[in-house]
Structure formats: C-alpha cells, structure tokens
N, C-alpha and C positions, 0 to 999 in steps of 0.2 A: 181680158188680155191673155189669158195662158190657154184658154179653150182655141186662141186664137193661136198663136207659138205652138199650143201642142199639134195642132190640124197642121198649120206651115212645115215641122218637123217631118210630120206623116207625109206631106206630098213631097217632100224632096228625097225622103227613104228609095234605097234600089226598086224594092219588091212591096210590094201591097200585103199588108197584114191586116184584115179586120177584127175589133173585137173577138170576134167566133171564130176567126182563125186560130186566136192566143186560148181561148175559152178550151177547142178542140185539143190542140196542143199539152195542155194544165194534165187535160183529161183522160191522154194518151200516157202520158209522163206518172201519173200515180198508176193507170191501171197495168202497165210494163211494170213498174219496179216502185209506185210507190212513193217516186219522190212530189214533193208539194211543190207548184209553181206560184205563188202569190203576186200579187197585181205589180208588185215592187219589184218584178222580176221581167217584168213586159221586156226591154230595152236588152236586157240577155238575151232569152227564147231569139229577137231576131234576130242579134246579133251571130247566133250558135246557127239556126237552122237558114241564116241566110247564106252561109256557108254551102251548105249541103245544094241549096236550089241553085248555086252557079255552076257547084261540081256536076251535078245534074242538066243541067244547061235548062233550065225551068224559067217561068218569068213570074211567077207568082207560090204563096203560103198556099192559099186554097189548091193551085195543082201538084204542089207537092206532098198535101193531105193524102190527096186522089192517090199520087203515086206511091206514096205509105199503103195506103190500103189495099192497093191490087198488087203490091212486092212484099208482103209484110215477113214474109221468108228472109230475105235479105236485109232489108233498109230499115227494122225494127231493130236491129244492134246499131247501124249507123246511127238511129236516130236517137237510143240514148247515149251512146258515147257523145254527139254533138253536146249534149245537155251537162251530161256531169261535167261538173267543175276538178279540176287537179290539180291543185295547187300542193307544193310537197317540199322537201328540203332533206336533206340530212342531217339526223339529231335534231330535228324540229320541235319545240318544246323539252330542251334538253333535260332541264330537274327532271322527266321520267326517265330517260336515260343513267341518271346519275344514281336514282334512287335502284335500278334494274340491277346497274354493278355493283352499286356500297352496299344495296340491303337485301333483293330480293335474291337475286343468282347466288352468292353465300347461302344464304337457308335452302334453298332449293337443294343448293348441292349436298347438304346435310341431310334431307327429309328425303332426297329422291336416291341417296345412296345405294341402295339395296336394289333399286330398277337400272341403274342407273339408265332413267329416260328421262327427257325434257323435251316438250312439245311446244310451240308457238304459236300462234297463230295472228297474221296482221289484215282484219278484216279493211276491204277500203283500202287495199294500199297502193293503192295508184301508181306511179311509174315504178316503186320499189325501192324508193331511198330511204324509207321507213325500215324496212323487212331487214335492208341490207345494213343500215343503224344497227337493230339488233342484232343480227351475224357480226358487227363489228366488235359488242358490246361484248357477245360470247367468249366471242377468241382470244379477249383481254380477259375475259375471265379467268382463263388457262383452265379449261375442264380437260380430264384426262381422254387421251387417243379412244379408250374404249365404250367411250359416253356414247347412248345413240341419241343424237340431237339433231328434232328435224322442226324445220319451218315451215309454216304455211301462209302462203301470201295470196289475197283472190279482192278479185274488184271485177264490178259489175262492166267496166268499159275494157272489151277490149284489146284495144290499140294499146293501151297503157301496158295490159299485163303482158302482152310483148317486146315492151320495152322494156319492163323490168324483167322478161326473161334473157335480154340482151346484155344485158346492165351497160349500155351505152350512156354514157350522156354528154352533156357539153361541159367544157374546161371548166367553165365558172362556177359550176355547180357545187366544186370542191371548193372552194375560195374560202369559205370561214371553215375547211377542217384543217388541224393544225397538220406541219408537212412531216410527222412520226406518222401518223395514222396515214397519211395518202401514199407514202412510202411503202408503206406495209400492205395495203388493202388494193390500192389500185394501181392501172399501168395506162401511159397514154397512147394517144394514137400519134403514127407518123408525123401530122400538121398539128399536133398539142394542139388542134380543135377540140378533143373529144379525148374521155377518158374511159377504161373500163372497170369494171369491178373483177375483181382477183380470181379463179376457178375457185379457188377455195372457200369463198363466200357463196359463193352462186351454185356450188355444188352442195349447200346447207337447205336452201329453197327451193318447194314446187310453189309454181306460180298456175293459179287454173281461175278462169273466168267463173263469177258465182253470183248469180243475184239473190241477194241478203233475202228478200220475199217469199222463195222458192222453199225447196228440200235440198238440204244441205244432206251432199254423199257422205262427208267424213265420220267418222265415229267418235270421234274424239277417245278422254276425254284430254283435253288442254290445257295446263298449267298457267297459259297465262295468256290472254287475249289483246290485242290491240286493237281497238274501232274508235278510230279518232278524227274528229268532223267528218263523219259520215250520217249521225242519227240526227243533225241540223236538219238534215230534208224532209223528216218524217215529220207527220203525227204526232200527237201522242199519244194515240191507240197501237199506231206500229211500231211506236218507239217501244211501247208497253209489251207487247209482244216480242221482240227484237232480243230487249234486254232478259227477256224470263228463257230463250232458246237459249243467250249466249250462258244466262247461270245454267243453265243443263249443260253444259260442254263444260264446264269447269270442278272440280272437286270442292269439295267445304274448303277454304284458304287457297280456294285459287284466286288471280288479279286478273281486275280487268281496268284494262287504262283508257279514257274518252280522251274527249278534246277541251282543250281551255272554258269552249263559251259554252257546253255541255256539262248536264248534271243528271245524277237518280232523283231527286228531288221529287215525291210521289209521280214518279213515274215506276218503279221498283223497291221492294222490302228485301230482297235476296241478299244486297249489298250493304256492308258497312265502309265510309268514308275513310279514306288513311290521309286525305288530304291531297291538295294539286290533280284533283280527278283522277287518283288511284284510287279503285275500288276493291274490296277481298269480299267473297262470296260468304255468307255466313249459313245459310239455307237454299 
C-alpha cells in the first residue's frame, strides 16, 4: 500500500526526480559546502530545487543537473542558497541573549578594559536578526563612545546576507519585541509593511558571504562566537573540524554559543559547558 501512494505521489509531482537525481543532488550539496542530505530530506531537496527549474523554465531534475554542470560559475550559489534552510527571529533562544547582558558583556567589559575591543562574530546568520539581536544587546549595554566594537555576520547563502545588509524586513517580524526596543532600534516604512533596522545598528556590522568549509579571511581573534543551528547539517567529522577552527578564533575564556538541539558532546575537548549551549574555550 505505500510503495503504492508513494509512486501515485511521484506521478503527480510537477518535475520528475529519480532516485539518482536526489542521490546526485546529496552529493553536490556536501561537496559545495558540506551540508548532509539524508533520505528524510527527499520531499525538501524537491520542493527547494523545483523552485529553481521553473525560474529556469526546465521541465526536469536530470536537466537541471546538466544545467548545474555546464553553469557551475553562476548556478552553484543559486543552488545552495535554494538548499539552506533560514529560519531566524529576533532574540531567538532569548536565555543567550539574557545571559550576553547580565553575565558575559559586564566581564568583557572589565577584562577588555585596557583594549577596549570587542569582537563578535555570528557565524550562519541568515537574514541578520541574530547579528542585529546582539547590536541590540550592546547598545543596552551602554559601552562607552570610545569602545571599538565590531560585528561579523557571514552565511553561506547569499540572498540572505543581502538582506541582512538591508536590514529590511516585514512588520511582523518585530511582533514579539517589546515597543521600547522597536522605538529605539527601528523605523518603519511608508505602508508599516516593512520595517528597518536603525543606521546605528547596521553601521556595527559587516556582513560578507562565507562558506564555513573554506578558508576563512579574518584573523580574528573573537571574543565570542555565534553558530547556532547551522552544525545540524554536518557530519561529525566536519562538525569535528568546524568546532577545533572556531576554538582557534577565540581566546582561552572566550564563548561560543550553538543551538538548542546542538551539543560538544565528543565532538570537542576545547570547550567546557556553562549550560543552555554556552560554551567557554578552555584549550
């Protein structure tokens, strides 16, 4: 009965995907960047790249393989921005938030006294509401005018990091921030469609396209990292790799904050636990 429903499914789909088409696809997807496509993923992949083959005006996976291969100049960024996922919010997983103003920014501001520098970095940070969370967090901080405090925001898609260099987004998106902080940080458009993020904010962050996989230009080092549900896609071989480059960017007691469903859990010895997937560098 489901070999049966799952076939009926397949002939009534737009575009023809065979096995080997998803097989190729998986295969493209980790050797670009790495990320894992597992069987449980089938129903995405078409959904993302059937996208692309109408933009395209294609009628088939198999000719849009072809047309990956002989464009791969161009349509190898189209074709993982289709793939990642972005899902994002402002002040998402707020306890790191809470903990960045009550506990970490205080000591920072003590230990970094003497440089006075603070460095950030929000690896993965998809449209920017993350990045711009932490610029919010700063500026309630009340660090002094002569701080040099700078941000780094980089994600492998993109479209995104365009939009987070816009800091556009839609009205709703502010909906659960209280109306002190939306007063303060942003301004709306004409039709309260659309809201922006404040110069002030957006003049704290570069935003630059980076695939985690590669050679990373900055030198760091970073006081305190953000990669949060972005190491779900990997391995954990490149998870394992991943996490030993980001302890290299950070100093002994520097933080790095994951994501909820994310752990070191022998995947890394470099980090000790502070709890809620705060981690501080110990080696």
């Amino acid at each position: 009965m489901t070999s049966i429903t799952s076939a009926t499914a397949a002939e009534q789909r737009e575009f023809l995907m065979t096995s080997a088409d998803f097989d190729e696809i998986s295969k493209l997807a980790m050797d670009f960047s790495g990320i894992v496509l597992a069987e449980h993923k089938r129903d995405m992949v078409y959904s993302r790249i059937a996208r692309r083959i109408r933009e395209l005006k294609l009628t088939t996976f198999r000719e849009y393989l072809t047309y990956l291969k002989n464009n791969h100049a161009q349509e190898a960024s189209e074709f993982i921005n289709a793939l990642t996922t972005n899902l994002t919010s402002f002040f998402r997983e707020n306890h790191h938030f809470e903990f960045l103003q009550d506990e970490l920014l205080p000591a920072l501001r003590f230990a970094n006294k003497s440089t006075k520098r603070l460095r950030i970095w929000s690896a993965g940070c998809s449209i920017g509401q993350e990045v711009y969370s932490i610029a919010m967090t700063l500026k309630r901080a009340g660090f002094p005018s002569d701080w040099d405090i700078k941000l780094l925001a980089t994600d492998l898609d993109s479209n995104v990091v365009e939009t987070g260099k816009s800091g556009i987004y839609p009205a709703s998106h502010i909906d659960s921030i209280d109306d002190e902080t939306v007063k303060r940080f942003f301004r709306q458009s004409g039709d309260h469609r659309s809201v922006q993020v404040k110069d002030e904010l957006r003049q704290m962050v570069t935003f630059k396209r980076l695939n985690l996989l590669e050679n990373w230009p900055m030198k760091g080092p970073f006081d305190i990292i953000f990669c949060r549900n972005v190491v779900i896609y990997f391995n954990k071989e490149t998870q394992r790799v991943l996490f030993d480059r980001y302890a290299d960017m950070l100093p002994v007691g520097g933080h790095l904050f994951i994501g909820h469903s994310e752990n070191l859990n022998g995947i890394s010895d470099r980090f000790e636990s502070l709890g809620n997937t705060i981690y501080r560098k110990i080696k």
